[in-house]
FIMAR-187951 format. One record per residue: residue in three letters; x, y, z of N, C-alpha, C in turn. Coordinates in steps of 0.001 Angstrom, whole numbers, plus 524288, in hexadecimal, padded with zeros to 5 digits. Example, Ala and Ser with C-alpha at 12.3 -4.5 7.8 and 13.67 -1.06 7.14 Angstrom:
<nodes>
Ala833867E9C681E788300C7EE6C81E78833907F31C81E78
Ser832327F73681BA8835667FBDC81BE4832648001E81EBE
</nodes>
This chain:
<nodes>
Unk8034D7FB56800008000080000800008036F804DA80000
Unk801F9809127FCD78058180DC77FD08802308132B7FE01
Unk804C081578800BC8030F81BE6803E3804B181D9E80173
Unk801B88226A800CF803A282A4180077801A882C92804D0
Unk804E2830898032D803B9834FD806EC7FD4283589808C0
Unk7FB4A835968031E7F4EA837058028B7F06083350804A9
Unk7F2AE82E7B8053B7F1EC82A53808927EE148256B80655
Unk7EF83826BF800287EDEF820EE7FD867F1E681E377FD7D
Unk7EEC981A8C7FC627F1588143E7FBA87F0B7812377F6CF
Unk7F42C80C5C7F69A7F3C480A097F3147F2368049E7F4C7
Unk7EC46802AA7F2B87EA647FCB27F4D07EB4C7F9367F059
Unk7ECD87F41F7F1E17ED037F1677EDAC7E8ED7EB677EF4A
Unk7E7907E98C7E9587E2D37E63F7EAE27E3147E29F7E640
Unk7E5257DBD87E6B17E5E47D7847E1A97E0577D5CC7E0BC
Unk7DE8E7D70E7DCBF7D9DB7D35D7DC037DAD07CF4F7D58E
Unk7D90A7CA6C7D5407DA027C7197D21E7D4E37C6467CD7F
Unk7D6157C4E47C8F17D27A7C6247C3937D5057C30C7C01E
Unk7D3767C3017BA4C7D2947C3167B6F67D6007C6F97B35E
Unk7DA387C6607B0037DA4D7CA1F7AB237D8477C8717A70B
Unk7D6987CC217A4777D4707C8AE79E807D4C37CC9479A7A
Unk7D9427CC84797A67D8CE7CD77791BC7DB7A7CAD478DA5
Unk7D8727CB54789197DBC57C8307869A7D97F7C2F978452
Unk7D4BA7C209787AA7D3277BBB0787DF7D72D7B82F78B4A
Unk7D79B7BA5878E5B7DBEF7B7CD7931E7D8DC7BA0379757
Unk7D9B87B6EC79B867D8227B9EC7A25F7DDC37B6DC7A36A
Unk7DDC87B97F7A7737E1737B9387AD0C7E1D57B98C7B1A3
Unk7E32B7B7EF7B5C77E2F77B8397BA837E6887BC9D7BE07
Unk7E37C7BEA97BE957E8EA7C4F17C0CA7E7597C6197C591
Unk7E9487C89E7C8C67E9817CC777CE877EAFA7D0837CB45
Unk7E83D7D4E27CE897E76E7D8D47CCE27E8CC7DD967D148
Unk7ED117E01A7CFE97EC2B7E4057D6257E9627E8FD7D475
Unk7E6577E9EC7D9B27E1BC7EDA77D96F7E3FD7F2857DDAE
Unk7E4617F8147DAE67E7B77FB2B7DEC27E3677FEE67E075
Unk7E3478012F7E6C67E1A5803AF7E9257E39080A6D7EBBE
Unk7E28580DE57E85B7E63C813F17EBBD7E2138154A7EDFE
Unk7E2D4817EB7F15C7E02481BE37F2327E07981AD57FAA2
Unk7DD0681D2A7FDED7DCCE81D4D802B97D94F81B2180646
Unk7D71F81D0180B497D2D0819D780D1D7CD9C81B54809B4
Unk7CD7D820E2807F37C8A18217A805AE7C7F1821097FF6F
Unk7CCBB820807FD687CA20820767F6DE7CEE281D807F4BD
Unk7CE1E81AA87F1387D2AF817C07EEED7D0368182B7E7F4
Unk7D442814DF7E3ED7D249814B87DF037D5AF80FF27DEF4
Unk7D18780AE17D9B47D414805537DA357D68D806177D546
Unk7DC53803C57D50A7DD5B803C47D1D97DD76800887CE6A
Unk7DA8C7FCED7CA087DAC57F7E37C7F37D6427F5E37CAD2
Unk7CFFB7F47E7C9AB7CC717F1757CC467CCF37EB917C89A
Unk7D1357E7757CD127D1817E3CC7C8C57CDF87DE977CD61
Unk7C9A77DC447C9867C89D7D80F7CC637C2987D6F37CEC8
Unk7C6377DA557D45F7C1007D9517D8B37BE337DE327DB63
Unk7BB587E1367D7CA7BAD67E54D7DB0B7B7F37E4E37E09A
Unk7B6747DFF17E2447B4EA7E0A77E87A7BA737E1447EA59
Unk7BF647DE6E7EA927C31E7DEE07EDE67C53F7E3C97EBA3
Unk7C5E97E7027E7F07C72A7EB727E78A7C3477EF9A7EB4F
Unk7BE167EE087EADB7BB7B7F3847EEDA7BD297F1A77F3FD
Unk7BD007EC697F6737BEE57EA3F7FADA7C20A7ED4B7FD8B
Unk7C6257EE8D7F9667CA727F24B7FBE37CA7C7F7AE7FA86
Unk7C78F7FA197F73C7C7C87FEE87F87C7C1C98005F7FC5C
Unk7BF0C7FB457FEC57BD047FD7C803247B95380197802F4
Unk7B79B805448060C7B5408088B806387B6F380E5A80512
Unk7BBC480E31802CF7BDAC811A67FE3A7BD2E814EE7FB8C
Unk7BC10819037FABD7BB3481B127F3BD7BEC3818647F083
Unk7BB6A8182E7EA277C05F8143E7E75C7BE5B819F37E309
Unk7C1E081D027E24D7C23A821967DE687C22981ED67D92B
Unk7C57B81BE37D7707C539819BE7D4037C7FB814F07D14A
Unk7C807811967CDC47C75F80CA47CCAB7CA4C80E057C774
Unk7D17C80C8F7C8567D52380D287C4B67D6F18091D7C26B
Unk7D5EC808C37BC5E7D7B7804947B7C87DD268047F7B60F
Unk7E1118017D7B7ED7E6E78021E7B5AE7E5C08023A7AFA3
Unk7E3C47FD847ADBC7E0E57FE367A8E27DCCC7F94D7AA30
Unk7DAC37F81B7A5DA7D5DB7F4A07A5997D6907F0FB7A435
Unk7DA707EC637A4EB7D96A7E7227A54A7D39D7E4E57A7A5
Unk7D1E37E1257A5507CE6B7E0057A9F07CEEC7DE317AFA4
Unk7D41F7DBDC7B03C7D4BC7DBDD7B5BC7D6817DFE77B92F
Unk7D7527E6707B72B7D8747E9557BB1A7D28E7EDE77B9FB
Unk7CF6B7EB1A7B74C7CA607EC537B8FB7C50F7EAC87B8BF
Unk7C4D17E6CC7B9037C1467E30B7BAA67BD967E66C7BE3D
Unk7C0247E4E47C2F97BB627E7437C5BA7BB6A7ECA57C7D5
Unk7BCBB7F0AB7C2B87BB637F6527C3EF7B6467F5D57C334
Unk7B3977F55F7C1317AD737F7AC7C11E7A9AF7F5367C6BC
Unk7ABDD7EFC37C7A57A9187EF447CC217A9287F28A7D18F
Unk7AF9A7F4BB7D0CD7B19D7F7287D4DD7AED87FDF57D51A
Unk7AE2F7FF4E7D0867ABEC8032A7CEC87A710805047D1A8
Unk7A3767FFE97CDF779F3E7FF5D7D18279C7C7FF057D849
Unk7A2B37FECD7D9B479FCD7FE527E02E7A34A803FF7E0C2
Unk7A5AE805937E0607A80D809787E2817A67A80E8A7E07A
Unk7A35D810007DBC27A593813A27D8987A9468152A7D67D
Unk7AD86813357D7117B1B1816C07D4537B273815857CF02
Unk7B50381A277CB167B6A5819DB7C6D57BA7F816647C49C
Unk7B9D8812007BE8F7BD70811607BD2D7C05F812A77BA96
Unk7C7348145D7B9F57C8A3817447B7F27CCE4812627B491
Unk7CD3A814FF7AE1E7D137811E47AB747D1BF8157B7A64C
Unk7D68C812907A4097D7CF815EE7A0037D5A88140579ADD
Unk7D3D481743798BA7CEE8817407943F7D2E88130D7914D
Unk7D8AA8140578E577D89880F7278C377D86980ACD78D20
Unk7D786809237923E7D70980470792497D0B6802DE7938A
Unk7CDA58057778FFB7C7D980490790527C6877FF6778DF1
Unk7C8607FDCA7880D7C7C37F9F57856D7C9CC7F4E8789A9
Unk7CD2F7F5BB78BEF7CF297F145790F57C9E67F00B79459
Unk7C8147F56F7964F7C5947F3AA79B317BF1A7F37D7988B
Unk7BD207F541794427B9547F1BD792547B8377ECAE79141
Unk7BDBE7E9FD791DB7BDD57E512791D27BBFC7E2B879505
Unk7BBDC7E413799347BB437E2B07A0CC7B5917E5257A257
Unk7B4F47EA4179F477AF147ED957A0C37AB0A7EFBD79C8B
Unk7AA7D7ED56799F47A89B7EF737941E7A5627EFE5795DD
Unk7A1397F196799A379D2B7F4DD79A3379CD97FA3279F83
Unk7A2E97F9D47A0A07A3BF7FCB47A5A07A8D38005A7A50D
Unk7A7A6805747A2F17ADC780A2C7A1857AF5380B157A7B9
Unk7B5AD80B277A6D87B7AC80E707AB837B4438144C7AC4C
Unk7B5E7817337B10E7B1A981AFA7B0E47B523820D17AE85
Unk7BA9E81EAC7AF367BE08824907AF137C204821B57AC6B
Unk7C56F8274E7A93E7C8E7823DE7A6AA7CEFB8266B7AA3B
Unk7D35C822A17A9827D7ED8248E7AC947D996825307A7B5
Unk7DEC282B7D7A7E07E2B782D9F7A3BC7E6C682E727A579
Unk7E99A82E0D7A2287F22682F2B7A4427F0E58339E7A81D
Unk7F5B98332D7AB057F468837677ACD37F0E7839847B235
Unk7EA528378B7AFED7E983837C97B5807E9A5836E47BA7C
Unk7E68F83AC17BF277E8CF839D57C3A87E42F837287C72C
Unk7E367833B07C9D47E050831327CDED7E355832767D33D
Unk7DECE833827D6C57E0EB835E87DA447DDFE8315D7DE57
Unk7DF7582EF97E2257DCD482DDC7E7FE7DD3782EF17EDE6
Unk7DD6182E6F7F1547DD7882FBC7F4F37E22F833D97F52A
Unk7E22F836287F2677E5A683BBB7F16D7EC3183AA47EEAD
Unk7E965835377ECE57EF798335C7E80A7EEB1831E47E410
Unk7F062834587E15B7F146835D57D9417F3D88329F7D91A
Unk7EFFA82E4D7D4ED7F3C382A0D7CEDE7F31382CA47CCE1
Unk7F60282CE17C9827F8EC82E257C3957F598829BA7BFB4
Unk7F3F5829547BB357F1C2826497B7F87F679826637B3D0
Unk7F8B1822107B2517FB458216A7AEAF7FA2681DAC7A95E
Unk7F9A981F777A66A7F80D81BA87A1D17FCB381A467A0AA
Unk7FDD9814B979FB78000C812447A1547FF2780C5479D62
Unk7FDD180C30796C37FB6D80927792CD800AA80429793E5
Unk7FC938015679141801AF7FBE178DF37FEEE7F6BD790AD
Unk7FD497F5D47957E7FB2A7F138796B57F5A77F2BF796EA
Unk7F4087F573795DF7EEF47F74C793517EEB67FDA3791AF
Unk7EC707FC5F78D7C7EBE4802A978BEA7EB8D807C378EFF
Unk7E66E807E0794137E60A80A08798BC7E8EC80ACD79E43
Unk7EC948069279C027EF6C8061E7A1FF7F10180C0F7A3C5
Unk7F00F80BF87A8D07F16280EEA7ACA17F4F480D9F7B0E8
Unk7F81A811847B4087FAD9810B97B9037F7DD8157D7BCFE
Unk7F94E815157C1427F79E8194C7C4E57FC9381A4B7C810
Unk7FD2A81E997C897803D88200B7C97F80252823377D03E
Unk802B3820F97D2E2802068237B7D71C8071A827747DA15
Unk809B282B527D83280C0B82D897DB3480D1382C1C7E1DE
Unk809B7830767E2DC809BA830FF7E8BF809F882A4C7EC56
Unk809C8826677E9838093A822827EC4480F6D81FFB7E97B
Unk810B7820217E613813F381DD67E402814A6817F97E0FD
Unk80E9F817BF7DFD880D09813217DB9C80B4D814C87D79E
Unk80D2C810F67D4CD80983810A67CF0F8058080BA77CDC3
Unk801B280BDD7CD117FD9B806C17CBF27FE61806727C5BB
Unk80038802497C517802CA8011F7BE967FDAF7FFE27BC6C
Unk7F9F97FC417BEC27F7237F88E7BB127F9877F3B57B96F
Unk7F81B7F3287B4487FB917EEA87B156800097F2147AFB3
Unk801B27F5E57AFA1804587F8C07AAF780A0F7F6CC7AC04
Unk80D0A7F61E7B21B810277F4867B4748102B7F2C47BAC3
Unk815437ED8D7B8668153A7E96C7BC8181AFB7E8D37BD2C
Unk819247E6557C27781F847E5627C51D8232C7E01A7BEC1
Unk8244C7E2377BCE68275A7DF7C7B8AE8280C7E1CE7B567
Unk823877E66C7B1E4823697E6777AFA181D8A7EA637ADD6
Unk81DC87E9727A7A1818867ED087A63A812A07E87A7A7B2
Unk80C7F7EADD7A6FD809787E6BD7A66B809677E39A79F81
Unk805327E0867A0BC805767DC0679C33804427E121795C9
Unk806247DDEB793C18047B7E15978D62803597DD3E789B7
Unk801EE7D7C678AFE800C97D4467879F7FBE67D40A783F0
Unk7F8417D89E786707F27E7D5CB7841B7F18C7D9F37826A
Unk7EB857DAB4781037E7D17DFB077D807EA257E39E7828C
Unk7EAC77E8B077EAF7EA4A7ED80780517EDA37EE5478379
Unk7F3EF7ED33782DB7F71D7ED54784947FC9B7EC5D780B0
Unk800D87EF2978481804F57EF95780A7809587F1BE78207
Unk80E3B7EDC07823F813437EF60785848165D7F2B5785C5
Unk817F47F4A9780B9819387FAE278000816047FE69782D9
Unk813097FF267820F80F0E8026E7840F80FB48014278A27
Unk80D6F7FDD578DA58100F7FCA379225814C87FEE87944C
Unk819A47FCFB7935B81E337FF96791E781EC9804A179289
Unk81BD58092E78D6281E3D80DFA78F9281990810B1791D4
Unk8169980D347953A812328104279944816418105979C20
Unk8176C809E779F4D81C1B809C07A2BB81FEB80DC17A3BD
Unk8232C80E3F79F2C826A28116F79DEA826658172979FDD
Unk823038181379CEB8222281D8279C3781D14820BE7A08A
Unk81BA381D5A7A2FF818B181E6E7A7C5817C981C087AC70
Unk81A69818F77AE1181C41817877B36382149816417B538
Unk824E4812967B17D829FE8149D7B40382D9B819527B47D
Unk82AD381FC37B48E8303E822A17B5F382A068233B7BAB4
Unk82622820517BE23825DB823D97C38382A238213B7C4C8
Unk8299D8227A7CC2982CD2821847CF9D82E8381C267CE90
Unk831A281B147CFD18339F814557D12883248811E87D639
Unk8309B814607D8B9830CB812D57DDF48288A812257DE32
Unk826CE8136D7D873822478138F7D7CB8213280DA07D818
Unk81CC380BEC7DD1381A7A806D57DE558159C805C07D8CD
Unk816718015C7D400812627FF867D10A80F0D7FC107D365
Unk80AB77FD297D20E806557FA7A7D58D803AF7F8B97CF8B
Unk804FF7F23D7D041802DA7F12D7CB017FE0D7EF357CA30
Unk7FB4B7EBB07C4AB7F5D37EA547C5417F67E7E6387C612
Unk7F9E57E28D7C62D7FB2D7DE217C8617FF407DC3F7CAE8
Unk7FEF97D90E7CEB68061F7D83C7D0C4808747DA6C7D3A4
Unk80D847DB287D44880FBA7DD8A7D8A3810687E3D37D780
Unk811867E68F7DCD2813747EE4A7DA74818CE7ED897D8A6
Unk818D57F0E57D5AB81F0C7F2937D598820AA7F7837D60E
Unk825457F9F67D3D5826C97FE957D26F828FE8002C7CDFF
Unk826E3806337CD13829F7808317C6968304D805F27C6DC
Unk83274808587CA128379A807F57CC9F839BA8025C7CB17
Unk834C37FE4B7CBDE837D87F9127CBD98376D7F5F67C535
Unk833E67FA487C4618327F7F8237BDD48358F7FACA7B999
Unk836F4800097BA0C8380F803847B6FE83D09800AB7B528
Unk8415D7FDF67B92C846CA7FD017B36B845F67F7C27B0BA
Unk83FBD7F5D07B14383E957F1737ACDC83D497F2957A7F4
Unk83AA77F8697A5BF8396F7F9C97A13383A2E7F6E779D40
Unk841247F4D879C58843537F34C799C1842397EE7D79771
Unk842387EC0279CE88402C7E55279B7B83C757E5EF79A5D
Unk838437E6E479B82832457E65E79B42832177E71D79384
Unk8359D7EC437917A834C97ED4078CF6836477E7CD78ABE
Unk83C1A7E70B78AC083E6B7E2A1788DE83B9D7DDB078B7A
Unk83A407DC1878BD58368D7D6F778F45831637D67D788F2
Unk82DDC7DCC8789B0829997DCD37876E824FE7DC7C78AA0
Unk824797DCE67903781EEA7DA7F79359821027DD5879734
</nodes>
């Protein structure tokens, strides 16, 4: 769990699913991230189960309901979660054709852009577009706390997958590149699956990852 000054946190929460594209499913854990304080938080990724996601944000405000991008397993159960809480879902318009796949009768409610700022219990992410393992991908760059929530985009090894529709390793690559390894190094990745890491600990792999190809 990590403090600021301002006195959010960071909750974290595994729930287990289903991926499916492609004409393939899979069996995945999914980490589900929590900022915000005693009174208002925003989820990041509703993958799964949205009872054990409200479980833990409790009696809460949940401001809002953030899409790294739209696989169906890192949003599955936004709309259920939606539904009991009110809050907004927010994702990046290109990855609409993704998440019609998962909701073809249910639009996010707001769209996220480079750039913008989400604010909670008095701490600003950063929205980073962040393309290549899906068109939409996003990161959330938390300053004041000193994380970044990758999504799929990056993992302790390496970039996310670029094997299937609507994805693509170059592209991956100089999101990486060119928008998360010069933050801090000492910046904690909080990924969509798996263990955290750091920019710091990823940044002198660039190389391999290019030469590798994955």
């Amino acid at each position: 769990m990590t403090s600021s000054a301002s006195g959010a946190r960071v909750e974290h929460l595994t729930t287990s699913g289903l991926f499916s594209l492609d004409g393939g499913d899979w069996e995945v854990e999914n980490n589900v991230w929590l900022v915000g304080d005693d009174h208002e938080v925003i989820v990041i990724d509703a993958a799964h189960d949205a009872d054990a996601v409200a479980a833990r944000i409790g009696d809460r405000a949940l401001r809002a309901i953030v899409c790294t991008h739209a696989h169906n397993d890192h949003v599955n159960a936004a709309p259920a979660l939606a539904e009991r809480t009110g809050a907004p879902i927010l994702c990046h318009p290109d990855d609409l054709p993704l998440w019609r796949m998962t909701h073809p009768d249910r639009l996010p409610d707001a769209e996220l852009a480079d750039g913008q700022e989400l604010t909670v219990a008095g701490t600003p992410l950063r929205v980073l577009h962040t393309p290549g393992h899906a068109p939409g991908a996003v990161c959330l760059y938390a300053p004041e706390l000193g994380v970044l929530f990758s999504g799929d985009t990056l993992f302790q090894g390496g970039p996310g997958a670029t094997g299937r529709s609507f994805s693509d390793f170059p592209t991956i690559v100089a999101s990486i590149r060119d928008r998360l390894l010069d933050l801090p190094g000492d910046t904690t990745v909080h990924t969509g699956h798996g263990p955290d890491t750091a920019i710091g600990s990823e940044a002198p792999h660039l190389q391999e990852w290019i030469d590798r190809g994955h």
